[in-house]
C-alpha positions as CSV (number, residue, x, y, z in Angstrom):
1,X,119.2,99.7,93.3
2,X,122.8,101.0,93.6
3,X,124.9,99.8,96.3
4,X,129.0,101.2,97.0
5,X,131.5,100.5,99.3
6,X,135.3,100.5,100.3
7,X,136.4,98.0,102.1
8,X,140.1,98.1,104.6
9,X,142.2,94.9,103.7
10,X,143.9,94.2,107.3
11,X,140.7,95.6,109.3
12,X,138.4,92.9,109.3
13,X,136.1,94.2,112.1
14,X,135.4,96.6,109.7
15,X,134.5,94.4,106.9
16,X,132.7,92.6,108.7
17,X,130.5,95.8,110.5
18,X,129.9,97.1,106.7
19,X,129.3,93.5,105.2
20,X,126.5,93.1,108.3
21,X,125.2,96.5,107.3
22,X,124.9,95.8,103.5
23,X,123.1,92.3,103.6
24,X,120.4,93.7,106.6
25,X,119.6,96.7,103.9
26,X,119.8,94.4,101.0
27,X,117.8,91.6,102.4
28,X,115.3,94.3,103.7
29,X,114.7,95.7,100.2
30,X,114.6,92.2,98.4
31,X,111.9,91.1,101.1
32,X,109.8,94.2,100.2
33,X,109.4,92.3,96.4
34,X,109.0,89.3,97.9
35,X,112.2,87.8,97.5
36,X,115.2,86.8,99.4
37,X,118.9,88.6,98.7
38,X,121.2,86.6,96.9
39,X,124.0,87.8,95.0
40,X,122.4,86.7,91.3
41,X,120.4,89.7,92.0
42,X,123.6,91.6,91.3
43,X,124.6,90.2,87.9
44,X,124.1,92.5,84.9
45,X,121.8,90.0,82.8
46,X,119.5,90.8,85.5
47,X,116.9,93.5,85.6
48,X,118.5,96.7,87.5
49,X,115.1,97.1,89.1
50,X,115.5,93.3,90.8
51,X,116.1,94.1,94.5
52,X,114.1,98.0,94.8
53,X,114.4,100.2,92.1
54,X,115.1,103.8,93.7
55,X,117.5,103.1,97.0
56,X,121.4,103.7,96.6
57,X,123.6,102.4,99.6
58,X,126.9,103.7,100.1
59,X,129.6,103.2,102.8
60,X,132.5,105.0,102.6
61,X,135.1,106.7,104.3
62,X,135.2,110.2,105.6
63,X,138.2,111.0,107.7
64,X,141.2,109.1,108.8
65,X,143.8,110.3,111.4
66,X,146.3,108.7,113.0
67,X,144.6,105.2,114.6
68,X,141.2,106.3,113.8
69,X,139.2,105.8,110.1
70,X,135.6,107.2,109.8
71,X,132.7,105.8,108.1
72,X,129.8,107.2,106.8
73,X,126.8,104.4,105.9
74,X,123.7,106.3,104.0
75,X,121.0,105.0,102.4
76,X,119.3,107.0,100.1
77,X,115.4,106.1,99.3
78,X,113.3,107.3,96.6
79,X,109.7,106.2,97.1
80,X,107.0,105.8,94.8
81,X,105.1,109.2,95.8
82,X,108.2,110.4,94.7
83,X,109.7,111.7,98.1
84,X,113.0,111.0,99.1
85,X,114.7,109.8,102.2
86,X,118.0,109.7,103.4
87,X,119.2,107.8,106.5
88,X,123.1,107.3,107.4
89,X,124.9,106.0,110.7
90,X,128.4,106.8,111.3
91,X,131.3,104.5,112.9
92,X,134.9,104.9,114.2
93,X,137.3,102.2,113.5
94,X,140.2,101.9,115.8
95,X,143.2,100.5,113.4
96,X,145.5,99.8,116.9
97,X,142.8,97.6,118.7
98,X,140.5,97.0,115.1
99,X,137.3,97.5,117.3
100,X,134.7,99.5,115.9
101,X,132.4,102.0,117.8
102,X,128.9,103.1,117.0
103,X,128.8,107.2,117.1
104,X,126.9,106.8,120.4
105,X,130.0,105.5,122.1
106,X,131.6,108.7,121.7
107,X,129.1,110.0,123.9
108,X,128.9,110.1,128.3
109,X,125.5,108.2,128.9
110,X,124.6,111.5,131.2
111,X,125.2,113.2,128.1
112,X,122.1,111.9,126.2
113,X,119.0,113.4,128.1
114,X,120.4,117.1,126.7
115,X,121.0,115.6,123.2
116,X,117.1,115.1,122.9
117,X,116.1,117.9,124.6
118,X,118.3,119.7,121.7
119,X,116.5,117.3,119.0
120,X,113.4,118.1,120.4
121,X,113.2,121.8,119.7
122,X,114.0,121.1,116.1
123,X,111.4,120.5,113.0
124,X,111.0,116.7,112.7
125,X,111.8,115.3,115.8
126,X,109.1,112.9,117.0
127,X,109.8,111.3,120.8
128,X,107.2,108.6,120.1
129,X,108.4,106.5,117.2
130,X,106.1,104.5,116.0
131,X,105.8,100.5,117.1
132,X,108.9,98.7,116.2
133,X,110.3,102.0,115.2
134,X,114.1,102.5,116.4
135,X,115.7,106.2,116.2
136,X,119.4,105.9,116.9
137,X,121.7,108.7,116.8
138,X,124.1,109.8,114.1
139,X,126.6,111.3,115.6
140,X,129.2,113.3,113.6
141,X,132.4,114.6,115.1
142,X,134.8,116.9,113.3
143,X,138.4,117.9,114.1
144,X,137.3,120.8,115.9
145,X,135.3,119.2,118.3
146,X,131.8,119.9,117.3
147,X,129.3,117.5,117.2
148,X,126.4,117.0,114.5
149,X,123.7,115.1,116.0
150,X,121.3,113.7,113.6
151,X,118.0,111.1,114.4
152,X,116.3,109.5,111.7
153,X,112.8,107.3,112.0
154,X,112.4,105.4,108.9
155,X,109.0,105.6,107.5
156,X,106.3,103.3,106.5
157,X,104.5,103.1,103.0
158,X,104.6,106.3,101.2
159,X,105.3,108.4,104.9
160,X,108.6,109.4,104.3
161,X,111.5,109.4,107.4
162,X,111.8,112.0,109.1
163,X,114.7,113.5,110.8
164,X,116.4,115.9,113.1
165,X,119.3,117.3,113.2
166,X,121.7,119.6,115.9
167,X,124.5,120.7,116.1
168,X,126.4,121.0,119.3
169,X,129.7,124.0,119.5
170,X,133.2,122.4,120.2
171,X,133.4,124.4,124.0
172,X,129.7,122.8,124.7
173,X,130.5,119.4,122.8
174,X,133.4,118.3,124.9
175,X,131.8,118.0,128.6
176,X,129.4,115.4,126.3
177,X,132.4,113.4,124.9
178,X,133.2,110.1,127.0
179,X,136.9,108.7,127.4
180,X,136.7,106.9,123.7
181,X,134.9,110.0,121.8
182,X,138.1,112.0,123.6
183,X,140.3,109.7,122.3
184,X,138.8,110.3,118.5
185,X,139.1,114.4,119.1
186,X,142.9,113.8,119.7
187,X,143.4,111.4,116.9
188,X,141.1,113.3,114.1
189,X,143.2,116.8,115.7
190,X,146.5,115.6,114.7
191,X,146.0,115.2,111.7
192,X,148.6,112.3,111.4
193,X,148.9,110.1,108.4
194,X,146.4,106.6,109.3
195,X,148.2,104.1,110.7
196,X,146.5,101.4,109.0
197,X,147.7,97.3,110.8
198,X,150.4,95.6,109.0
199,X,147.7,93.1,107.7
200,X,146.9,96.1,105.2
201,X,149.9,95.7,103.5
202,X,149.6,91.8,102.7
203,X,148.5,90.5,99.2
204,X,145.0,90.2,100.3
205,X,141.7,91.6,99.7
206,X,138.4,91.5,101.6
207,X,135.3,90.2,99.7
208,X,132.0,89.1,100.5
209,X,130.7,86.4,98.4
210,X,127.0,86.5,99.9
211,X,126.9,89.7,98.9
212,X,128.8,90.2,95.7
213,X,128.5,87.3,92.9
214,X,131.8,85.4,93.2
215,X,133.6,82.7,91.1
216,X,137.0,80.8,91.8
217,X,138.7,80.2,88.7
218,X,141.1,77.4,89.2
219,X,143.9,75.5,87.0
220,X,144.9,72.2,87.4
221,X,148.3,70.0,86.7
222,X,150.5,72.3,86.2
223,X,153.1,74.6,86.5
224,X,154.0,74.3,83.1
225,X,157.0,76.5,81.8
226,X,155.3,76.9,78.0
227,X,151.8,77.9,79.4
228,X,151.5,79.2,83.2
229,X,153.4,82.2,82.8
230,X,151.3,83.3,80.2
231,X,148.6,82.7,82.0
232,X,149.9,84.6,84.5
233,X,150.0,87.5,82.9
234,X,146.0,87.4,81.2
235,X,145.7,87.4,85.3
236,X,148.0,90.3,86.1
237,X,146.4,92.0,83.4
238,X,142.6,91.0,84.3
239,X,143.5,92.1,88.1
240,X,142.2,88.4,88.7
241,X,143.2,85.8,91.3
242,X,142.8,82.5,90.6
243,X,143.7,78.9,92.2
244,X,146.5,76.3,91.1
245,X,146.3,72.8,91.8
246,X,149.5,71.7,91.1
247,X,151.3,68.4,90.6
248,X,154.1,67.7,92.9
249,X,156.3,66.9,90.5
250,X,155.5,69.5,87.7
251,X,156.4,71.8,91.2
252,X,159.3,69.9,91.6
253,X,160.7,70.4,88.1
254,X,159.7,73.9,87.9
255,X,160.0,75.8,91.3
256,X,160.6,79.1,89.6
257,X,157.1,78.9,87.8
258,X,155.5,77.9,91.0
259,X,156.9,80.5,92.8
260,X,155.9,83.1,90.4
261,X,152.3,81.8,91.1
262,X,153.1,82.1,94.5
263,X,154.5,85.7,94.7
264,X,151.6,87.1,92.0
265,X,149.7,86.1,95.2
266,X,147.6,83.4,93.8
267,X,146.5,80.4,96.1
268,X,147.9,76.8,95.3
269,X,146.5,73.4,95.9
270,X,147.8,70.0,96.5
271,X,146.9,67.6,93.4
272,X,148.9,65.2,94.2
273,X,152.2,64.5,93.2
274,X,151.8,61.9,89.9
275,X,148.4,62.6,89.3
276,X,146.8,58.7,90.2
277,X,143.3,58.1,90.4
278,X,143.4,58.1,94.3
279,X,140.6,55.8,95.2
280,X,142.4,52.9,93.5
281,X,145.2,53.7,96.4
282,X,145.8,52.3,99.6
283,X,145.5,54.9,102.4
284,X,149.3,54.8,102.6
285,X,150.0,55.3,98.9
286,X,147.4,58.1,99.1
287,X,149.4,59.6,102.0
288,X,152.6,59.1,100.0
289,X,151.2,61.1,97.2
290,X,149.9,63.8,99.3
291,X,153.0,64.2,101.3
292,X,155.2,64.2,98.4
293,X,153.3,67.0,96.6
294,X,153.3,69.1,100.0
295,X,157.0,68.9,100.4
296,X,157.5,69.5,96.8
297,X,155.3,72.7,96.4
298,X,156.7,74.1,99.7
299,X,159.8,73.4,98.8
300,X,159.3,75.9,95.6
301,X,157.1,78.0,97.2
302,X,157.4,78.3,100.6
303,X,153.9,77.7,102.1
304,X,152.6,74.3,101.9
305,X,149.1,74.4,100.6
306,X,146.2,74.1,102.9
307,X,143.7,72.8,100.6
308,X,143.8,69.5,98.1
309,X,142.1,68.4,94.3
310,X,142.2,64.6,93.9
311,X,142.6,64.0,90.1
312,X,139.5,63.1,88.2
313,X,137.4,64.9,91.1
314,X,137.7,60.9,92.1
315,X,136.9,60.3,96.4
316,X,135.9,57.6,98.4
317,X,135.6,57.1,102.3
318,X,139.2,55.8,102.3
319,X,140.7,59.3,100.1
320,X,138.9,61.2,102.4
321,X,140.1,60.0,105.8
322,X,143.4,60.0,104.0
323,X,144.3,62.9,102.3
324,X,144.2,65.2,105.5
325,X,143.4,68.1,103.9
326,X,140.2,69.8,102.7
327,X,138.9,68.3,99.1
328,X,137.9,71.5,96.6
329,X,135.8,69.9,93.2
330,X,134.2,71.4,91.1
331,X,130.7,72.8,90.0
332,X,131.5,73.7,86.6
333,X,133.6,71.9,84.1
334,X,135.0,73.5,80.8
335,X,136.1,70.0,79.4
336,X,139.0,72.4,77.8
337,X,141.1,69.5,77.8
338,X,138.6,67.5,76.0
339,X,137.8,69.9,73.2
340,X,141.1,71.9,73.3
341,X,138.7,75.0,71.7
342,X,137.9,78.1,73.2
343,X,134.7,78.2,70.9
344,X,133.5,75.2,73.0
345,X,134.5,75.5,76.4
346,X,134.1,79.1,77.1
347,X,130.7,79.2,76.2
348,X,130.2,75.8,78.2
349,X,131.4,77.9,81.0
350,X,129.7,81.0,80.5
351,X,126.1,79.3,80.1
352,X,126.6,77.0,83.2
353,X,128.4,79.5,85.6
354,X,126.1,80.8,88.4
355,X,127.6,82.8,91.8
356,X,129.6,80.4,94.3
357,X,130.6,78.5,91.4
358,X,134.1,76.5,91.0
359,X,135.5,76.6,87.7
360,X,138.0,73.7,86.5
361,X,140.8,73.9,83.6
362,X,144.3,73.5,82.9
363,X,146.9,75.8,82.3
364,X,148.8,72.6,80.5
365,X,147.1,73.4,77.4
366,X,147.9,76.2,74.9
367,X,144.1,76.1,74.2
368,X,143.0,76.6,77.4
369,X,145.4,79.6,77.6
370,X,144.1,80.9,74.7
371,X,140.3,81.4,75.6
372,X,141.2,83.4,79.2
373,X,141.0,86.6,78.1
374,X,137.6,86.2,76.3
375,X,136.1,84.4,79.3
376,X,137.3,86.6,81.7
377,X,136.0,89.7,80.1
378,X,132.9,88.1,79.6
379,X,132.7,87.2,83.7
380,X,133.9,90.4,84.8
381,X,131.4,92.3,82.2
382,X,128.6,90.3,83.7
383,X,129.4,91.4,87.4
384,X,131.4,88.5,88.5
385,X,134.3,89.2,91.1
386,X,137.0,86.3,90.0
387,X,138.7,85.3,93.4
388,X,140.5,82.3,94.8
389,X,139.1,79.4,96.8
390,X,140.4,81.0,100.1
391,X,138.4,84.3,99.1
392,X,135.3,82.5,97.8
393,X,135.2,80.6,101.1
394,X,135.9,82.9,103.4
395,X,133.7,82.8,106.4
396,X,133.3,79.1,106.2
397,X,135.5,77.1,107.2
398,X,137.1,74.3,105.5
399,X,137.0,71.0,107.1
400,X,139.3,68.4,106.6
401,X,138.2,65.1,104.3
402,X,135.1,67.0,103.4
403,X,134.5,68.1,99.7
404,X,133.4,71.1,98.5
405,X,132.4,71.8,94.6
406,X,130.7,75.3,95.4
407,X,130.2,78.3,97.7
408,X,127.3,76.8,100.3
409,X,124.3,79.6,100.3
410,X,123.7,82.0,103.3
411,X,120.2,80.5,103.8
């Protein structure tokens, strides 16, 4: 199974519409072999034929004018008699408003009894699906007006889907066009460069992490002036983002390093600000050492972080009421500042690393530095999109004085 896509940082209505219709076909084709979707399935060390050998999903866009982006969803089945099937559904993003339409919207509902009489002369078209059969309407509409009408009724066993398509004339098509389908015409007429939300511009990037197999790299104790930059570079190079848990006052004694973290658009932590063991603190000293690292990481950074590591992964009852912040462990640790080898810790990593997964090390250490390139390349080369904790977690919220040491499963 093949499966592509394009997401629109800034339209997250979108995302969200293509995200529901990736998992519903994915989890429909791992059912058929007995299984349940889960991004492992997508990993390279597994077998290509996992999830439904002979199906290619793509979603894609296939015009963009002015305030209005349209996508094309197909899915593409080969069967085992060897017959193919394609099925594809249409939408139309509005980037002023960010709702999205289904291609029936663009329609008048007194429109729709002529749009199956027109189906209904052509080869294919069967009025009676068949139980628990839906048919919905595709409904393409070009910059001229004309409307392609297509109705697909996905077939069972080795019965192939069949379909049927029309095509309605731009003079005939417009008395069928509602007030929003009107609204598309004008838009995909112009011809005008997308106007695409300012969110688009931000340094941020959809991703889906029940469907794609995620990990959050994450670095702990600094910003060091020797080491962090040139991480920072492996991770300009890599096109990674990653998470820094810094010290308050490593921040505090190097705010151009943090910022540089900051402005490479990498998400930052609170770990404290002196690096105690917090559950030998009083709630007020662990406030203290909170509160101090937040002012001294804004301070250099601008943001205060939203998020918190307590050193030593170390948490009590009394930590957690105090901190005031979400608690973000670990589920995998390198131990790089144990054996200070890339030899030892990478592979640690790479053998205990599964999707969802938090990694933990230290851009203090040379050492540590040292083995990013080869881990990352080995992540990346087994399917692995590296993202921050905010990206790994999007979709669930974060509560405060609750820990988390992984991406929670779907189901």
């Amino acid at each position: 199974m093949k499966a592509s896509w394009t997401y629109i940082d800034g339209m997250p209505g979108l995302n969200a519409q293509l995200d529901s219709w990736l998992l519903g076909a994915l989890d429909t084709k791992a059912a058929a072999s007995g299984e349940r979707y889960r991004p492992a399935m997508a990993l390279n060390t597994r077998p290509a034929t996992a999830i439904g050998p002979g199906t290619t999903l793509t979603a894609e866009p296939v015009a963009a004018s002015g305030r209005v982006i349209v996508y094309r969803e197909t899915e593409n089945n080969t069967l085992p008699n060897g017959t193919s099937s394609v099925t594809s559904q249409t939408v139309y993003a509005d980037t002023n408003t960010g709702q999205v339409h289904r291609a029936a919207d663009l329609l008048r509902p007194e429109a729709l009894p002529r749009i199956h009489t027109l189906l209904s002369n052509t080869a294919g078209y069967n009025p009676k699906p068949l139980p628990n059969e839906a048919a919905p309407l595709d409904i393409v509409l070009d910059d001229q007006g004309a409307l392609r009408i297509t109705t697909a009724q996905t077939g069972t066993g080795n019965r192939p889907a069949r379909t049927a398509t029309a095509t309605i004339p731009a003079q005939e098509a417009e008395s069928a066009l509602g007030e929003f389908g009107r609204n598309v015409l004008s838009q995909l007429r112009s011809h005008a460069p997308v106007e695409l939300p300012p969110a688009a511009t931000q340094a941020f990037r959809h991703v889906n992490c029940d469907i794609v197999p995620c990990a959050a790299l994450t670095y702990d104790d600094g910003p060091d002036p020797r080491s962090t930059p040139r991480l920072l570079a492996i991770l300009r190079e890599k096109k990674v983002s990653a998470t820094f848990f810094m010290l308050g006052i490593k921040a505090a004694a190097n705010p151009a390093i943090a910022r540089q973290v900051s402005n490479a658009g990498h998400a930052i932590g609170n770990h404290t600000y002196s690096h105690p063991n917090l559950t030998m603190l009083s709630a007020a000293g662990i406030m203290n050492e909170i509160g101090r690292a937040q002012a001294s990481i804004q301070a250099a950074t601008g943001p205060a972080p939203t998020f918190m590591r307590p050193p030593y992964g170390a948490t009590n009852a009394t930590v957690r009421q105090a901190v005031g912040l979400p608690l973000i462990n670990w589920s995998v640790d390198s131990l790089d500042w144990q054996s200070r080898d890339p030899n030892v810790f990478v592979p640690k990593v790479l053998q205990e690393i599964t999707p969802g997964a938090i990694v933990i090390m230290h851009d203090i250490h040379a050492t540590t530095i040292a083995g990013q390139t080869w881990l990352i390349t080995a992540l990346q080369s087994q399917g692995y999109h590296l993202v921050n904790v905010p990206e790994l977690f999007e979709g669930t919220p974060l509560v405060t004085g609750q820990t988390y040491r992984s991406r929670p499963q779907r189901w």
